[in-house]
N, C-alpha and C positions, 0 to 999 in steps of 0.2 A: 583629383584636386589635392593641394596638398595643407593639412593637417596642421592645424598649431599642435607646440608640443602640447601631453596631457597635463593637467594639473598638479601641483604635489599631492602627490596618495591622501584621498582623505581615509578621515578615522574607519576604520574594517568595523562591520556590525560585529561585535565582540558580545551582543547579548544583554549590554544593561540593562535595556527595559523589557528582557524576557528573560527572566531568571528561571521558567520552566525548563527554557532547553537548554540553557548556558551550562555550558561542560559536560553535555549529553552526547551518547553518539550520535545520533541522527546528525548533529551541527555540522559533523566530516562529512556527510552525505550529501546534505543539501547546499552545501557551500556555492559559493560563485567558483572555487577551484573544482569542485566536484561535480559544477553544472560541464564546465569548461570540459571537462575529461571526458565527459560523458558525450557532448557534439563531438568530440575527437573518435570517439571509439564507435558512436554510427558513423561517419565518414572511414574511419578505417573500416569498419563493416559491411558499409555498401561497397567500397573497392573488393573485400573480399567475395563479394555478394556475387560483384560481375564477372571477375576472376574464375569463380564458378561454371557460369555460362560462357566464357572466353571472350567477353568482350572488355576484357581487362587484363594485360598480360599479370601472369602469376610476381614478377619481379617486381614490375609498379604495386601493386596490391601489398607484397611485401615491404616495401620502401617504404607507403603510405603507414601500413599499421609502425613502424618502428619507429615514425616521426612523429604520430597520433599520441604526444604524451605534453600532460599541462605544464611542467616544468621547459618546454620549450617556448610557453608563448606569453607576453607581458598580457597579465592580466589586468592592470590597470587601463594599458593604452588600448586596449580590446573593447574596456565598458565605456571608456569614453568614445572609439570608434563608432562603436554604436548609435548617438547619437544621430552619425550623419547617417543612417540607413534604416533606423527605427529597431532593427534585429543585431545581433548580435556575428550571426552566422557570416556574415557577407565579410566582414572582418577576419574572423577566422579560416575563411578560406584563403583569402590571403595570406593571412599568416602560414597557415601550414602548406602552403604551395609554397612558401621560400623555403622551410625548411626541408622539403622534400627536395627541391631543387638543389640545396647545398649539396644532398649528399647524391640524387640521383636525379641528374637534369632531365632526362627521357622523362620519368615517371610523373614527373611534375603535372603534366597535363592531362592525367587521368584523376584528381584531385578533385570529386566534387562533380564525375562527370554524369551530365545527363541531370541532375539534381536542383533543386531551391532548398532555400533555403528552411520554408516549415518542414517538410519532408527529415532535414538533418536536426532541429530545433525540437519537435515533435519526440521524433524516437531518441534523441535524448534525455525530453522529461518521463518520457514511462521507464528508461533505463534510472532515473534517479528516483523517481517513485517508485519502484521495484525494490531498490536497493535499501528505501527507508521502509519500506511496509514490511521487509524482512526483518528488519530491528522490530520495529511495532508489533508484528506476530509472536516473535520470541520471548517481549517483556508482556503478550498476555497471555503465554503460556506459563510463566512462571508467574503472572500475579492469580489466573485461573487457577492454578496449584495450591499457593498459599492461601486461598480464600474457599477450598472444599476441605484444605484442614483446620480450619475456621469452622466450616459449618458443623463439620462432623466432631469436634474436638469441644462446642456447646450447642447441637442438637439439642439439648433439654432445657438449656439457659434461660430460664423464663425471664421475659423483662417487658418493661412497658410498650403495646403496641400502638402509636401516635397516628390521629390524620386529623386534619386542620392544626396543625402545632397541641394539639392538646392528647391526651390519655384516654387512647379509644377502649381496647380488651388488650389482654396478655396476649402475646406471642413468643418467640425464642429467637435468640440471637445466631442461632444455626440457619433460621428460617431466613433472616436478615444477609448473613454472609451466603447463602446460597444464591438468594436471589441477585447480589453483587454479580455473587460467578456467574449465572444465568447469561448477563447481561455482557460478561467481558465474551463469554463463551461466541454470544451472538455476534459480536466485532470480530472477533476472530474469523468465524466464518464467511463475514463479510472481507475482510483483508484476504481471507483465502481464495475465495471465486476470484477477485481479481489479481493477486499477484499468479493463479492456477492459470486464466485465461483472460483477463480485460486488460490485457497491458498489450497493444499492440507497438508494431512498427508503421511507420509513417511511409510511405510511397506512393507517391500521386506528380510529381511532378510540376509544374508550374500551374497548370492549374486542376488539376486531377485527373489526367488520363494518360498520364506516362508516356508522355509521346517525346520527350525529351530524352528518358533512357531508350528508348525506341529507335530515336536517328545515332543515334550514338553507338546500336548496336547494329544497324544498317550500315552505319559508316564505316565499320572496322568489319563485316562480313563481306561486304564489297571491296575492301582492300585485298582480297583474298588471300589464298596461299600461299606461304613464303616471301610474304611481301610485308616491308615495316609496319608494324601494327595488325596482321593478318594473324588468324588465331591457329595457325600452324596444321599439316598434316590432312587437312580436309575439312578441315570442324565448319561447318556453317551453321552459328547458332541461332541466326537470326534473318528472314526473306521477306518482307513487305507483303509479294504475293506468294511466299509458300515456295517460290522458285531456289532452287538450290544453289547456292554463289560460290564458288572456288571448291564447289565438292565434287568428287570426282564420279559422274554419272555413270551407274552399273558397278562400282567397283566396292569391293570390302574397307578398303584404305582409310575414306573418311568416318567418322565418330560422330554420330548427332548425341546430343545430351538426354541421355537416356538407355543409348542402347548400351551401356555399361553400367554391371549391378552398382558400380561406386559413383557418388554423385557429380555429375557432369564433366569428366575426366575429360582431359585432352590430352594427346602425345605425342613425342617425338619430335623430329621436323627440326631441332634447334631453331626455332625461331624463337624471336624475342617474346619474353613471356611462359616459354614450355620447357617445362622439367625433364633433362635429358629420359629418354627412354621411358615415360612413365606419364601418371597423369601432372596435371596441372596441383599446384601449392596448398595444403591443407594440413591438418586442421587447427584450429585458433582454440584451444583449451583455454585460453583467456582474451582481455582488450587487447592487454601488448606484445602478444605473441606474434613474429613475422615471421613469414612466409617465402618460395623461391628459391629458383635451383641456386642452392652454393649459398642461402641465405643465413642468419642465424636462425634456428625454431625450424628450418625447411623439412619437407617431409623427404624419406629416402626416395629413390626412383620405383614407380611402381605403389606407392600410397595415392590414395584417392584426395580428392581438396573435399574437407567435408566431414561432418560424421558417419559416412558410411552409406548405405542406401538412402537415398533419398527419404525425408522426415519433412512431417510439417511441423510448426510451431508448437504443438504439445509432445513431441516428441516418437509421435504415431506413423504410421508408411503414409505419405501422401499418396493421391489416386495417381497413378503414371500417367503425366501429360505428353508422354511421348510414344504412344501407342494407334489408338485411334480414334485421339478428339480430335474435331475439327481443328483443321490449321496445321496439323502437324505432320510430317512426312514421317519416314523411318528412316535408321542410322544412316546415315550420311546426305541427308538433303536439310533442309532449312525448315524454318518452324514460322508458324503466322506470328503476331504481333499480341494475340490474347493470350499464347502459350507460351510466350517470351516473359510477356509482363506477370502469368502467374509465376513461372518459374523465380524471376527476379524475387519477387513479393518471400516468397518460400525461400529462397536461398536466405536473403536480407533477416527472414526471421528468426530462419537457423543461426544463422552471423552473431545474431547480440542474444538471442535468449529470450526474447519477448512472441507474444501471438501473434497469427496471421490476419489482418482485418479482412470484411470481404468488400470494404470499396475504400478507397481513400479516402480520407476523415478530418482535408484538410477545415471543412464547413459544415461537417459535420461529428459535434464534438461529445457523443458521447461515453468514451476513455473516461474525458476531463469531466464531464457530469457523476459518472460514476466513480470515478475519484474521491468527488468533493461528498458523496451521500456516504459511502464509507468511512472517511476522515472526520466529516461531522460525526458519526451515530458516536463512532469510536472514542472521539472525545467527549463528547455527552453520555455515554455510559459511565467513562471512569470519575466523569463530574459527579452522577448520582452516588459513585462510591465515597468523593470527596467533602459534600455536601453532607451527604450524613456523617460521616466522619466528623465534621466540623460541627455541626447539632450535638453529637454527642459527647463531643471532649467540651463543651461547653461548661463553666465552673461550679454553675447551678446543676447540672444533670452530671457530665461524669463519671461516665460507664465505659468510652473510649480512650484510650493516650497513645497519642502518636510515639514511634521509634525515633531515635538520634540521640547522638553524642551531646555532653553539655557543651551549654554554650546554646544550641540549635534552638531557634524559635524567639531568642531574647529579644527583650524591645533598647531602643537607645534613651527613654524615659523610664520606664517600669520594672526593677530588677526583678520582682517578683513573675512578670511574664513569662509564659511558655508558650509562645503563639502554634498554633499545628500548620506549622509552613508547608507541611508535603500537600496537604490537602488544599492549601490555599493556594499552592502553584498550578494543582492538575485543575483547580476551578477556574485559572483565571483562564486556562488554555480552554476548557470546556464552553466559557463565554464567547470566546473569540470565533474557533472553529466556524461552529455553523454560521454565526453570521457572515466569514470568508467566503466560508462553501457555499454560503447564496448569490454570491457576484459570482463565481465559478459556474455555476450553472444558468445564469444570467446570461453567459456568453455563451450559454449554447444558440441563442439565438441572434446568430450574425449574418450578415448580406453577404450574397455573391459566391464565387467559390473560392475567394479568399479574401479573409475579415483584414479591414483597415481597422486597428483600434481593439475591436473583441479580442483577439486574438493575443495581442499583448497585453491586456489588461489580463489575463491569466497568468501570467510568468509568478508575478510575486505574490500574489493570492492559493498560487498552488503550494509555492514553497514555503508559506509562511503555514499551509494547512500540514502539510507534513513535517513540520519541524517543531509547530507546538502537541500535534499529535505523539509525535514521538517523544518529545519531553514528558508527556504527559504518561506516556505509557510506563517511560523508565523511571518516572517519578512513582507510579502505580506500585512498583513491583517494594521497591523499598516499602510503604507504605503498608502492602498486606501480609509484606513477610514479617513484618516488626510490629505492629499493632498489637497495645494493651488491652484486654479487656478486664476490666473489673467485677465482675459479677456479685462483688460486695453494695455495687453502688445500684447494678440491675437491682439487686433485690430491696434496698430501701426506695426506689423512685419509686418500685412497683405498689410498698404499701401507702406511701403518700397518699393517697384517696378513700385509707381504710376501707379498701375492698367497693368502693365506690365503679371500681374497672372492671366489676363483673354482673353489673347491674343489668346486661343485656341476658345474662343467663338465669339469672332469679328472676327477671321477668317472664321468659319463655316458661320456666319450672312452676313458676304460681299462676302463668296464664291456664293451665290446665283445670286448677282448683276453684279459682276467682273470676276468671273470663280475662279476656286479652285486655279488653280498654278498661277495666278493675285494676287487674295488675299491674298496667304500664302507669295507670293515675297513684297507686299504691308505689311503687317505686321510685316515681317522679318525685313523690312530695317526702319520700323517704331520704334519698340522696340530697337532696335539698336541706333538709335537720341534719344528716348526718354532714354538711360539710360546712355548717352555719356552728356547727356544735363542737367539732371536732371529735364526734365520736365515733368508733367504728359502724359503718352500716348494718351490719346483723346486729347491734346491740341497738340501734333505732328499731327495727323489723323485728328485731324480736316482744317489742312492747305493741305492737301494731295488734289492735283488738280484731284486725280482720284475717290474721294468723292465727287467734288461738285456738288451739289443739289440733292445728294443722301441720306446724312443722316444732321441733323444739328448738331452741338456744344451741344447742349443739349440731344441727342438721342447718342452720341458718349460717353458722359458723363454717361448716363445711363448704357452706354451696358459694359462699363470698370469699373462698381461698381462691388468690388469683394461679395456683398450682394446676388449679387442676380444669382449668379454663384455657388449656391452648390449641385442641378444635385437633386437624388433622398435621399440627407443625411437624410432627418428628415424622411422621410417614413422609409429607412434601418432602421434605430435606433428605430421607431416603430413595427418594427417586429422581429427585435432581440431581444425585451422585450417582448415582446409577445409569441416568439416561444418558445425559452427560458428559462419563467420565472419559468415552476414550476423544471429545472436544479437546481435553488439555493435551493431548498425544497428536495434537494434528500438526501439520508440518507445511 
């Protein structure tokens, strides 16, 4: 059909009503030109993927990745195309089938082959989450850093330890910024299992059993040898039944993918597709690397397409699927359909850099579940960092001051203002996350094997989890690297209650002499005169006719110092840095 033109460009989300992430890196990450890049570079991916196993000549594959770039394709009339197909993908395959066309009409029509569109849609959002949860790891590696020299730097810092908003017993502000790190520590590790291994690629096919890249790879085995689109030299990479198609039966001549240490090399033959004298086009050290004989990026004659022996998705030797699992012949016959689609799956993974799944994940979404528990915890940890931060620079209490330049924090009414912006950005992201991440995991539960509706309601619920996460993160780091503490202001909040904060320990100390429910009534009514009175508690206790000649005015005095009431803090705080530390060194 054809398309009214798009609209005039509406206004670009620039961020106003998320001033978390606004002018953060994540924003280049997650963009709509950085979604865009990323379908680009799994479709150049999968070309390289089949390329591999020769059901994609090495030249097309080359074409494709050198066209796979955003600046090629109107991103406006893209999101409007959408519209008519509900996905985005269906459009961009068009599009970059013209441009690959402009420059090589042959290759055109390997563009997207065998493929749908979640398959390309899919492994572009772990390639974009990949890409932000790298920034996210790095700014809580460096807010983790700044917040165990925080702990260790006031270890000793005695100050008020609060729970129900009020003045429970002393504790240490070491104990405080430790338990911060504690908690960034635990995000981290959760960002690490999965950008380490729960970032798959997407392969399944129309409706999840690859039977799409299957006839695709039938169809061009069956073209056979030295025939247009035939994978040159003998290669049959692919048999329905295992039977060997254009391979030359008895003879050394054909190449099945495997029996060479370099991954699924093909040679010679000058057919379309094959690298003079050598194997087939590799390897992609990045997205926009191209490939093919005489290409720019092409490898010399004699390089493998690939990193090398064959790898799975963490970088490990995959089992040889061309030995003696079922389906598979030896070099030069053809391979079943379950050792084709593993082999794709593994190539595809090596291609972009993400895991291997072990079933297609188009209806089964748990990547995107696992995602969204990570990006919540992540930003509700640095919220709890936020939150107290914001209780404590409070005017009344006082003991925290956020970092910045003047000017930062001011109000448009209150000259006297200095609002703690930083903390109040990372909360506002820490509100939002989890509740995103719970429609995200919502749509794990969708019909069929492929979601009408579930499925797209994740697009922007993901991207909105990973962009205020990541604001969040980089807002984190400023935050604990720059952080005031006052320890003038810890130590007057602490006397506030005239020793009133240590009433749990005079009570245990006298429950020995007086019995437990004496002592706890004896304290009760003690803290009660002394805070009606405003007199220190040891100077009440000390007139208490059920004390005398049990303790003196000076031993009363001693045992109501909130100093010397903070329990096991500095050892905690040495073993939080301890167990801990090589957390901040993780990668």
């Amino acid at each position: 059909m054809t398309l009214p033109p798009p609209p005039a460009d509406a206004d670009p989300d620039a961020g106003l009503l998320s001033p978390v992430r606004a002018g953060t890196p994540v924003e280049a990450v997650v963009g709509d030109r950085a979604w865009l890049q990323a379908m680009l570079d799994a479709e150049a991916a999968l070309a390289r993927a089949q390329a591999r196993l020769g059901t994609v000549p090495g030249a097309a594959a080359a074409a494709i990745t050198a066209a796979a770039r955003a600046d090629r394709i109107d991103l406006r009339r893209l999101a409007v195309r959408a519209r008519e197909t509900a996905n985005p993908v269906v459009g961009l395959v068009e599009a970059l089938t013209a441009v690959v066309a402009a420059a090589d009409p042959a290759a055109a029509g390997y563009v997207h082959q065998g493929s749908t569109s979640q398959d390309i849609f899919d492994t572009a959002a772990m390639l974009v989450a990949g890409r932000a949860l790298r920034l996210v790891r790095a700014d809580l590696t460096r807010t983790a850093d700044a917040l165990a020299l925080l702990a260790g730097r006031h270890r000793d810092t005695v100050m008020a330890g609060r729970t129900l908003a009020l003045h429970a017993v002393p504790t240490t502000f070491g104990l405080k910024a430790a338990g911060w790190r504690s908690l960034v520590l635990d995000a981290a590790d959760r960002v690490d299992r999965l950008v380490r291994d729960g970032l798959p690629v997407s392969l399944g096919g129309a409706a999840g059993t690859l039977a799409g890249y299957l006839v695709h790879a039938d169809a061009r085995a069956r073209a056979g040898d030295g025939e247009e689109g035939g994978t040159g030299s003998g290669v049959a990479p692919y048999a329905p039944g295992g039977t060997p198609v254009g391979a030359a039966s008895g003879t050394d001549s054909g190449v099945g993918f495997g029996s060479c240490p370099e991954a699924h090399a093909s040679t010679g033959g000058g057919t379309e597709g094959a690298t003079p004298a050598g194997p087939a086009p590799g390897p992609y050290p990045d997205a926009h690397a191209s490939a093919g004989g005489g290409a720019e990026g092409a490898t010399s004659a004699g390089a493998a397409l690939g990193p090398g022996p064959y790898r799975d998705a963490h970088g490990g030797p995959s089992p040889d699927p061309h030995s003696t699992t079922e389906g598979v012949s030896p070099a030069g016959t053809a391979i079943g359909p379950g050792a084709y689609a593993d082999a794709l799956v593994d190539a595809f993974a090596a291609e972009t850099g993400l895991a291997r799944p072990g079933l297609p994940w188009h209806a089964l979404r748990t990547p995107i579940a696992d995602l969204a528990a990570a990006l919540s915890f992540t930003a509700a940890a640095l919220g709890k960092i936020a939150v107290d931060v914001q209780t404590l620079a409070r005017t009344e209490i006082g003991e925290l001051a956020e970092p910045g330049p003047a000017g930062r924090g001011g109000s448009s009414a209150m000259p006297h203002k200095r609002n703690p912006v930083l903390a109040t950005l990372i909360r506002s992201a820490a509100l939002q996350v989890p509740v995103l991440a719970a429609g995200l995991t919502q749509c794990v539960s969708v019909e069929d094997e492929r979601s009408a509706g579930g499925w797209h309601a994740e697009w922007q619920l993901l991207r909105e989890c990973l962009r205020l996460t990541g604001g969040a993160a980089h807002t984190a780091v400023e935050l604990a690297e720059g952080l005031g503490v006052r320890t003038d202001r810890m130590r007057g909040n602490l006397a506030l209650t005239g020793g009133r904060i240590v009433s749990e320990r005079v009570a245990a100390v006298l429950g020995g002499t007086l019995g437990k429910a004496a002592a706890r009534r004896l304290l009760t009514e003690a803290a009660a005169a002394a805070e009606s009175s405003g007199r220190p508690l040891s100077a009440v206790l000390a007139e208490a006719p059920e004390l005398a000649g049990v303790l003196s005015p000076e031993e009363l005095a001693g045992l109501c110092d909130p100093d010397h009431y903070t329990g096991a803090a500095g050892a905690l705080v040495d073993r939080a840095l301890e167990e801990r530390v090589r957390g901040a060194g993780r990668s």
